[in-house]
VOGU-3710 file (C-alpha; in Angstrom, 3 decimals, decimal comma):
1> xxxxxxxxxx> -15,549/156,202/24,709  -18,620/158,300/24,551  -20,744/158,426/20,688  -22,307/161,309/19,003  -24,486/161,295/16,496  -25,574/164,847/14,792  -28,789/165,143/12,692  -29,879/167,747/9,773  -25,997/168,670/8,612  -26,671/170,596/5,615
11> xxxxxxxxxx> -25,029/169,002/2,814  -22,299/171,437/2,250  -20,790/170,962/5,476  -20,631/167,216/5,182  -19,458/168,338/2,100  -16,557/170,737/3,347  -15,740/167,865/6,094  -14,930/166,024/3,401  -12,549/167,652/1,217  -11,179/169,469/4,564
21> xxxxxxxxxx> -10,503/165,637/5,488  -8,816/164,433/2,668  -6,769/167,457/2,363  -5,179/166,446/5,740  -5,185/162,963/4,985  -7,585/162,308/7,754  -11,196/160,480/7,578  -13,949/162,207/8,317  -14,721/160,679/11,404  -11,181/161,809/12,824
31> xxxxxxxxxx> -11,389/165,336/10,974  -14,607/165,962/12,990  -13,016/164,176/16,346  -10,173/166,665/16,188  -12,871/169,828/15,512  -14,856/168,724/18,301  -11,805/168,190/20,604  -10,534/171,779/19,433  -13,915/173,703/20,260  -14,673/171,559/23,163
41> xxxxxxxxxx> -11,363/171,208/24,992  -9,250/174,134/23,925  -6,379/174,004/26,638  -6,011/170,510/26,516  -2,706/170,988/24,792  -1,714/173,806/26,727  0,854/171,851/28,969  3,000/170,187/25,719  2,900/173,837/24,229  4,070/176,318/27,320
51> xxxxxxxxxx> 6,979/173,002/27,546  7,957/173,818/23,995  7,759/177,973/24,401  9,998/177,303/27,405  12,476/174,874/25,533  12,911/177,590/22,925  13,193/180,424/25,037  16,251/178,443/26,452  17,862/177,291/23,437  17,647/181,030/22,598
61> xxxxxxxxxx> 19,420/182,085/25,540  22,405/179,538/25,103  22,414/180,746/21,465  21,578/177,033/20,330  23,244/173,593/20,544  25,906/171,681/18,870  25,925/168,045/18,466  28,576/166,279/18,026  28,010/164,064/14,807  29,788/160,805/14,282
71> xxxxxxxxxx> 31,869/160,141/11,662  30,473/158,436/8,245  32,105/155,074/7,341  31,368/152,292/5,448  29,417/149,845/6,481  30,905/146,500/8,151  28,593/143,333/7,284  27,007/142,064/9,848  28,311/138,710/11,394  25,432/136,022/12,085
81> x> 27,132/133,402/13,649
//
């Protein structure tokens, strides 16, 4: 995996990286991976989202789906021997 290492970042945006990080529960490192990735690579994700357009367009035409859902019971203890 390649490195990068980026000189004279004003303050404030280390700053806003930062609280943009935590706020997504991220570290910094991975909040600036995923910008970089974003601006760099922009289709990247294009195949896993024009697979989930198409799924919905389908589910729309069928008018959704029904699952079957089994019935709720009590729990049987588990047997060990």
């Amino acid at each position: 995996m390649a490195q990068i290492l980026i000189r004279n970042l004003p303050d404030e945006a280390k700053e806003a990286l930062r609280a943009r990080a935590q706020a997504r529960g991220h570290s910094m490192e991975a909040e600036a991976r995923r910008i970089l990735l974003d601006a760099a690579l922009p289709d990247r994700d294009a195949p896993v989202l024009a697979w989930l357009d198409h799924a919905a367009r389908l589910r729309e035409e069928v008018g959704g789906v029904e699952l079957p859902l089994p019935s709720r019971r009590e729990p049987r203890s588990a047997e060990l021997s």
